[in-house]
SEROTOR-416922 format. One line per 2 residues: their letters; for each residue x, y, z of N, C-alpha, C. Coordinates in nm, 2 decimals, padded with zeros to 4 digits. Layout:
BEGIN
a> X,Y,Z,X,Y,Z,X,Y,Z  ...
This chain:
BEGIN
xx> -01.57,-00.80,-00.82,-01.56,-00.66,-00.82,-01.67,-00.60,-00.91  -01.62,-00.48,-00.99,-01.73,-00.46,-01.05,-01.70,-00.44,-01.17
xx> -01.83,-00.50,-01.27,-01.85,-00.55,-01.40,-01.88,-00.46,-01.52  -01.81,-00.54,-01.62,-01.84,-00.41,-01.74,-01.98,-00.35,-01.76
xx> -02.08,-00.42,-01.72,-02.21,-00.33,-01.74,-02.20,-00.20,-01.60  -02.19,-00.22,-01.56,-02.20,-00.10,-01.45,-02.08,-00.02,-01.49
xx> -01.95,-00.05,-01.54,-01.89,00.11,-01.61,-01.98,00.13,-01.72  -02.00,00.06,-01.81,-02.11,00.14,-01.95,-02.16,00.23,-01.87
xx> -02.26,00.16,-01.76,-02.36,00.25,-01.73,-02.36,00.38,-01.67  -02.21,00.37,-01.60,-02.18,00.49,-01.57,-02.09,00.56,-01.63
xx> -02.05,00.51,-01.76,-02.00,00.59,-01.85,-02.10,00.67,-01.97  -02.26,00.64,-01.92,-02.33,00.67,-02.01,-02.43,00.74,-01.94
xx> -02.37,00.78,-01.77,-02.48,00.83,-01.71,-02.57,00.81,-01.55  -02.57,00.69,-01.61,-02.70,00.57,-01.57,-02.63,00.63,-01.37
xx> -02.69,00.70,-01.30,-02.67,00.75,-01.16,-02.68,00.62,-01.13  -02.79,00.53,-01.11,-02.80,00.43,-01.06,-02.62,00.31,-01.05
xx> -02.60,00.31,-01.11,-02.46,00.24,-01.16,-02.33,00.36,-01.07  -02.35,00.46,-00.98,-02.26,00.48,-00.94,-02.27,00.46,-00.76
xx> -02.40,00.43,-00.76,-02.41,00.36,-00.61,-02.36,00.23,-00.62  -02.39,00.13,-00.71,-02.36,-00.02,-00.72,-02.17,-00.01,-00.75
xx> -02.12,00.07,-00.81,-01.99,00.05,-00.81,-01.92,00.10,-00.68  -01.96,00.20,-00.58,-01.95,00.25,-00.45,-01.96,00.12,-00.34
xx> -02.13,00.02,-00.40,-02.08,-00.09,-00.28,-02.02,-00.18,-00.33  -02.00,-00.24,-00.42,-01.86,-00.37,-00.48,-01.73,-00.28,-00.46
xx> -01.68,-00.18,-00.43,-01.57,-00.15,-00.42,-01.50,-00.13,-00.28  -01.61,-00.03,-00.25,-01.60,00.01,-00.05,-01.49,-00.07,00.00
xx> -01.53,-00.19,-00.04,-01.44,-00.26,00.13,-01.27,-00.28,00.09  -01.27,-00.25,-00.02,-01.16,-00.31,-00.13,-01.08,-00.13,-00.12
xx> -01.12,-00.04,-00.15,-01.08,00.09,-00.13,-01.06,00.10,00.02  -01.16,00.13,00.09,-01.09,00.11,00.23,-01.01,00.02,00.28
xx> -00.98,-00.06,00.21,-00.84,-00.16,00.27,-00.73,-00.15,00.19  -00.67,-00.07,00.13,-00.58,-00.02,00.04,-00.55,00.13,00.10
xx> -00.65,00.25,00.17,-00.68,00.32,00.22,-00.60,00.30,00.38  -00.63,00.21,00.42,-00.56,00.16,00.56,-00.43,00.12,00.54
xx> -00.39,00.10,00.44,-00.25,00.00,00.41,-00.12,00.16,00.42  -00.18,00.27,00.36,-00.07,00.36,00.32,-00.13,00.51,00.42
xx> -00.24,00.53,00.47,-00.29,00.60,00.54,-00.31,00.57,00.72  -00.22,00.65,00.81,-00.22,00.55,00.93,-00.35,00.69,00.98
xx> -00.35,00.78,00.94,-00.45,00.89,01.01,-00.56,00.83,01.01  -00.64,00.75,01.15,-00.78,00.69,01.09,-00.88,00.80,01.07
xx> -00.87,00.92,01.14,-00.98,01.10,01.07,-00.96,01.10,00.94  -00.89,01.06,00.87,-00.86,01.10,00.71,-00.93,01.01,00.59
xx> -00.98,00.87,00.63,-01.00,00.75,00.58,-01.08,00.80,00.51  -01.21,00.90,00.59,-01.32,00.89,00.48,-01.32,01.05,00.37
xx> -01.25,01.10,00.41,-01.24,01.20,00.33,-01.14,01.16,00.25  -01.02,01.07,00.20,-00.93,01.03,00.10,-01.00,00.98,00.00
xx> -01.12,00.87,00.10,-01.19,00.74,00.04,-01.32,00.87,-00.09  -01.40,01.00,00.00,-01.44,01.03,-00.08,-01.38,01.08,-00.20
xx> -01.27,01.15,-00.17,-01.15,01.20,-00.30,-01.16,01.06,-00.39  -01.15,00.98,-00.34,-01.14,00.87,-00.44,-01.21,00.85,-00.60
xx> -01.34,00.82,-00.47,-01.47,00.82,-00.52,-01.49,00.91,-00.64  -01.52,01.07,-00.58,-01.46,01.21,-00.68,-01.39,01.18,-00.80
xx> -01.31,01.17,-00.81,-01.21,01.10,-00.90,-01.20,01.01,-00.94  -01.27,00.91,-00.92,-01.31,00.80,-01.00,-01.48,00.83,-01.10
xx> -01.53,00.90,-01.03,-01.65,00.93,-01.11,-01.62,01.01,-01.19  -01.58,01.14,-01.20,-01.46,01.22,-01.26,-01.45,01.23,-01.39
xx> -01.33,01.05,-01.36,-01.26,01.03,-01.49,-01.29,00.91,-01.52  -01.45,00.81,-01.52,-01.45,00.72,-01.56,-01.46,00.70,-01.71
xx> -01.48,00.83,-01.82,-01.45,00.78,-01.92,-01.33,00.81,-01.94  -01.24,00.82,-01.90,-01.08,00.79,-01.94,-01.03,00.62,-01.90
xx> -01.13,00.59,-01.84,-01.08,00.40,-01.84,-01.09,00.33,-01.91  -01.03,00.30,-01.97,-01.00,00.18,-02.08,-01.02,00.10,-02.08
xx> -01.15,00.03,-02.09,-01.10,-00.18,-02.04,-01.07,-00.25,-02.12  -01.01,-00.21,-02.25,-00.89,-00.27,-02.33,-00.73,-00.24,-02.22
xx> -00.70,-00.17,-02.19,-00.60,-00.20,-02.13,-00.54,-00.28,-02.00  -00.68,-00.30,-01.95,-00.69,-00.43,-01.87,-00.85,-00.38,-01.77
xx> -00.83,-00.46,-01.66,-00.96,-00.50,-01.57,-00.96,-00.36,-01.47  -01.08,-00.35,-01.44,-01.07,-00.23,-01.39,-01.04,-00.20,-01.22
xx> -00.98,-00.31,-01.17,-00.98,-00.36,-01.03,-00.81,-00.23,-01.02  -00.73,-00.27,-01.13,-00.63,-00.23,-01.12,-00.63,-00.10,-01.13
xx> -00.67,-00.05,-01.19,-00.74,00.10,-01.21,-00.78,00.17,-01.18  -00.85,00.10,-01.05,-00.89,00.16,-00.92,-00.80,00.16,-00.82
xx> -00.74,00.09,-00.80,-00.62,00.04,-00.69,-00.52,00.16,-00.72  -00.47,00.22,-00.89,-00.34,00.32,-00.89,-00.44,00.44,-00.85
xx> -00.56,00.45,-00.88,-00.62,00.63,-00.87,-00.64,00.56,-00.68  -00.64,00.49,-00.60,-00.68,00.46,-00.46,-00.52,00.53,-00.41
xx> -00.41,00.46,-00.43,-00.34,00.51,-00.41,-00.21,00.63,-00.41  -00.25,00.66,-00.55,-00.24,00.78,-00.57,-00.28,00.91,-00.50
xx> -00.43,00.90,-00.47,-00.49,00.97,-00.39,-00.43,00.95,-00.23  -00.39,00.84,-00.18,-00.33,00.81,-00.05,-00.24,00.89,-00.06
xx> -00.10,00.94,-00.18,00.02,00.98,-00.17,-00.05,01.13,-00.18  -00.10,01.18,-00.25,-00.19,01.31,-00.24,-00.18,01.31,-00.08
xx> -00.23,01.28,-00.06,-00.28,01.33,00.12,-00.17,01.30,00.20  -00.07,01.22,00.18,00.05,01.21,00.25,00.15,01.35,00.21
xx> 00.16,01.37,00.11,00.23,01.49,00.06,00.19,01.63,00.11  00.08,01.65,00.09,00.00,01.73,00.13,-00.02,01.78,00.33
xx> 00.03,01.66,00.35,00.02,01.66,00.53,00.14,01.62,00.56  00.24,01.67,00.53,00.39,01.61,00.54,00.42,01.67,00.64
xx> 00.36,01.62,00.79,00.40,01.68,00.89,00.54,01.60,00.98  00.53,01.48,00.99,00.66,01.40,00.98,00.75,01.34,00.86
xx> 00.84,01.34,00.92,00.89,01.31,00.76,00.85,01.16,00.75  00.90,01.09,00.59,00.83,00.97,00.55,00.93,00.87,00.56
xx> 01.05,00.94,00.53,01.17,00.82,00.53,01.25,00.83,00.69  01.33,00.75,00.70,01.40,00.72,00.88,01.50,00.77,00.75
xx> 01.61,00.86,00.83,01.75,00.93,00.80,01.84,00.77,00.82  01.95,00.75,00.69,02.01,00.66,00.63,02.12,00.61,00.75
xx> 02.14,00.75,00.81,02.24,00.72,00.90,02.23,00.67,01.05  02.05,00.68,01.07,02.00,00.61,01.18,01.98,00.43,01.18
xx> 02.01,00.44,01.07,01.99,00.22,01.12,02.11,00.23,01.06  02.12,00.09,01.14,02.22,00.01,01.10,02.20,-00.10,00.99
xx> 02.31,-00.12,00.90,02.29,-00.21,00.82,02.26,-00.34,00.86  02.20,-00.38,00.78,02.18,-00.55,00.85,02.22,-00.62,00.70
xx> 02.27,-00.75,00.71,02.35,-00.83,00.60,02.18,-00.88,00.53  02.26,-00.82,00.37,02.10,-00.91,00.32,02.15,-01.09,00.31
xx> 02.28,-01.11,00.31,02.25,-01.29,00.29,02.19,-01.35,00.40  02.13,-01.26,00.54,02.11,-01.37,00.62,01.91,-01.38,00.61
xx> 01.90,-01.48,00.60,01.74,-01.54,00.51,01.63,-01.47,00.66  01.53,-01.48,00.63,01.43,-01.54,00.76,01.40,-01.66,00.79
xx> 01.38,-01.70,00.86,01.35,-01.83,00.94,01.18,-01.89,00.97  01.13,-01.90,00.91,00.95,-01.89,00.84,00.92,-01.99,00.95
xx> 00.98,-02.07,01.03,00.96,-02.20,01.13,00.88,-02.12,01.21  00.77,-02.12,01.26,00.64,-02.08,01.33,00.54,-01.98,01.33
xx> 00.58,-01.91,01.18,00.57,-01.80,01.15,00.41,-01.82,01.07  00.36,-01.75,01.12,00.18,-01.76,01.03,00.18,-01.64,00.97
xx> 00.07,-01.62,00.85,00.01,-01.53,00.80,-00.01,-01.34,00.90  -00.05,-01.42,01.02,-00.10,-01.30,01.07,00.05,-01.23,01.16
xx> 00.13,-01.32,01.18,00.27,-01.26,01.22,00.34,-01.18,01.11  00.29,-01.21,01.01,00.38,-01.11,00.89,00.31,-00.98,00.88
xx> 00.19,-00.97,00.87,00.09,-00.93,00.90,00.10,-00.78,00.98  00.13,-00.86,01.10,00.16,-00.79,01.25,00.29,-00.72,01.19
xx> 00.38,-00.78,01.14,00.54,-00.71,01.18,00.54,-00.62,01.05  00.43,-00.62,00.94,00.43,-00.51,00.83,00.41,-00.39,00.88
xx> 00.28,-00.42,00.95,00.22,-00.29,01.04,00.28,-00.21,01.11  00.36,-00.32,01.18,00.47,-00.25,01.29,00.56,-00.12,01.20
xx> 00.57,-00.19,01.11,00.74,-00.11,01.03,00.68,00.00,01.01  00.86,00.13,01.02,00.84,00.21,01.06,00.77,00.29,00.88
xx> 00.72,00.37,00.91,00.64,00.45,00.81,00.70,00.47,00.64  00.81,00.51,00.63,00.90,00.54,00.52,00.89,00.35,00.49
xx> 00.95,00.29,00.57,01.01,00.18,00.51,00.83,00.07,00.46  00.73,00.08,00.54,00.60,00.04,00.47,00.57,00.07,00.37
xx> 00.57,00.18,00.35,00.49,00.25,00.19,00.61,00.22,00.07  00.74,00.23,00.11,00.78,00.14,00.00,00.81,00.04,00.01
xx> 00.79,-00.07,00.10,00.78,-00.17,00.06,00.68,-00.21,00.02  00.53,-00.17,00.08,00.41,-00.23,00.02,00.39,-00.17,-00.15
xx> 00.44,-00.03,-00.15,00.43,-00.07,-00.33,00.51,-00.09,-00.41  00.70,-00.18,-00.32,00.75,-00.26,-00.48,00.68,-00.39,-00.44
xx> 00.67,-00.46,-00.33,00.67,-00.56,-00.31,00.52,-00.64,-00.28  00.40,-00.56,-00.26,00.26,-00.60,-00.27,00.20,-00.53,-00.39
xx> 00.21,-00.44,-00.43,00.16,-00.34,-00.54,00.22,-00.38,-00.67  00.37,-00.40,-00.66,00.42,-00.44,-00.75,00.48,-00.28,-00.84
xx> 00.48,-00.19,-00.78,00.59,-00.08,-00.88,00.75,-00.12,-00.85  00.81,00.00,-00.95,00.90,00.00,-00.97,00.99,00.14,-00.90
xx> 01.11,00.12,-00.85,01.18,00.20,-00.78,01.12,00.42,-00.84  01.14,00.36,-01.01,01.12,00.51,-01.03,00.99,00.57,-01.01
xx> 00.89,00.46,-01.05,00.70,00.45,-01.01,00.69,00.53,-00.84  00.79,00.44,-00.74,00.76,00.49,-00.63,00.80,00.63,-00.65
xx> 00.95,00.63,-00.67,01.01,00.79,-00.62,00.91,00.89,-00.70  00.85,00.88,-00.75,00.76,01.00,-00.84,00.65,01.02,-00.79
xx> 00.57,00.86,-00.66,00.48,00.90,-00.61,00.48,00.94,-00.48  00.63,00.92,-00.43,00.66,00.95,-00.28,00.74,01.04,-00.32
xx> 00.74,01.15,-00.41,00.84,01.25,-00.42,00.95,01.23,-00.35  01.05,01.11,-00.39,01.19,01.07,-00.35,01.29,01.04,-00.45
xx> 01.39,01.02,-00.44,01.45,00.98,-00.54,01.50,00.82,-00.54  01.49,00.79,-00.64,01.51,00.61,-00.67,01.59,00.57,-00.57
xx> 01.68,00.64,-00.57,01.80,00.59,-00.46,01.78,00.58,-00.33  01.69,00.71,-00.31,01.62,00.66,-00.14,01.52,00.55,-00.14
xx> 01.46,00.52,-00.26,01.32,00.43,-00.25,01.46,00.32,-00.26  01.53,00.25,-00.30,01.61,00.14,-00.29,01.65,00.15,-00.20
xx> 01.69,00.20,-00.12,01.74,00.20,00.05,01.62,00.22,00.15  01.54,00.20,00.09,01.41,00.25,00.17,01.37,00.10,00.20
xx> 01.37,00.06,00.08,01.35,-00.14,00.06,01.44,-00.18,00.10  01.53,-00.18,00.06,01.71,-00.25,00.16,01.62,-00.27,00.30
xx> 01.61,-00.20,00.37,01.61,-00.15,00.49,01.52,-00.21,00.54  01.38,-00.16,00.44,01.28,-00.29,00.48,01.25,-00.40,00.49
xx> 01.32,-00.46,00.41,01.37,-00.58,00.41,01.45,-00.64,00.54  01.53,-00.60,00.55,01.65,-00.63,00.67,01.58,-00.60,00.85
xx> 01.47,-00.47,00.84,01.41,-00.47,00.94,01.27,-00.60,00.96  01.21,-00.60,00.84,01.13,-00.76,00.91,01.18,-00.85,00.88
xx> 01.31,-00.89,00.84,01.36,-00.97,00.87,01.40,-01.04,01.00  01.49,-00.91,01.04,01.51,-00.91,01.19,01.40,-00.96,01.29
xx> 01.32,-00.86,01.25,01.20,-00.90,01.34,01.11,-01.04,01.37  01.13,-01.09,01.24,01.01,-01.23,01.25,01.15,-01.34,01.28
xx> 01.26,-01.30,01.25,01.39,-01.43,01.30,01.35,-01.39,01.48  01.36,-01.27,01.51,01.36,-01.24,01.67,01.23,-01.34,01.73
xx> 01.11,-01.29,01.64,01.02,-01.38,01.67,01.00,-01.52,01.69  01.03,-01.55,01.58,01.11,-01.72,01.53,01.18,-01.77,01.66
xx> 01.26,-01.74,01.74,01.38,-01.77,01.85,01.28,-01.76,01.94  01.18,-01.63,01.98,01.12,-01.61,02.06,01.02,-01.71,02.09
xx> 00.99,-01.82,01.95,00.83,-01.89,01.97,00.94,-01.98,02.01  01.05,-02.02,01.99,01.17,-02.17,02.00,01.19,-02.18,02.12
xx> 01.20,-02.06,02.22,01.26,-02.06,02.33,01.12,-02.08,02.43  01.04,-01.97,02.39,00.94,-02.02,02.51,00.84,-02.13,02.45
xx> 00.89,-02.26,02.36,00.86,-02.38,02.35,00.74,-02.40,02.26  00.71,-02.30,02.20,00.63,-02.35,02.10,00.64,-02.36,01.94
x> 00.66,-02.44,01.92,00.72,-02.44,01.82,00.61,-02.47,01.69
């Protein structure tokens, strides 16, 4: 990614140092960009907000408080919930009373199941239940982290994960049966 000489240098100026951190990051921002933004017209105008705001406030970065990969990733997605809030033309969560519970003791069944099927069945999930699962469970926040960045309350972001959980569950077991049955195992 990109190295402490190229923040000096763009903490001291140096223009040159804000193109080189623009290409080590690009592909890394736009794929974090895609994970929480389904509008593909919006990608590059989030991506420049990004940008903006990272040039912005690069001397508020610390790299005593850690590596700057991370750093980029909360202002990446931050800016994602910016533009979700802001365009809240459907809602983000599915209404509590529209699914049905599913038992969390019953496990998934991982028997034929690849990388790119999980993959597949993240994608799939319905909107609300993606964005919090992908930031307790790939991002790594915490229930109150989300509700403040999904303007929700804890209690929805834990039912929001319940849910998600129990929906790709379902799904990659359905799959699982599905590869058993028509013989490939």
């Amino acid at each position: 990614m990109v190295d402490q000489n190229t923040i000096l240098a763009l903490k001291h100026g140096d223009q040159s140092a804000y193109a080189v951190l623009y290409k080590k990051s690009i592909a890394y921002v736009y794929t974090v960009v895609r994970q929480f933004v389904e509008q593909d017209y919006a990608h590059q105008d989030i991506i420049q907000d990004i940008y903006a705001r990272v040039f912005l406030n690069i001397q508020k970065y610390d790299e005593q408080k850690g590596p700057f990969k991370p750093w980029l990733r909360r202002v990446t997605i931050n800016q994602c919930f910016d533009f979700i809030r802001k365009n809240k033309r459907e809602t983000t969560l599915i209404p509590i009373e529209q699914i049905p519970d599913t038992p969390e003791e019953e496990s998934i069944d991982f028997t034929g199941i690849n990388d790119e099927d999980i993959l597949e069945a993240v994608e799939a999930m319905p909107k609300g239940y993606k964005n919090v699962f992908l930031l307790i469970m790939v991002e790594g926040y915490d229930h109150q982290e989300v509700s403040q960045i999904m303007e929700i309350s804890e209690e929805a972001s834990r039912s929001q994960l319940s849910r998600a959980k129990g929906w790709l569950r379902k799904r990659l077991n359905y799959r699982t049966k599905q590869t058993k049955v028509n013989g490939f195992k």
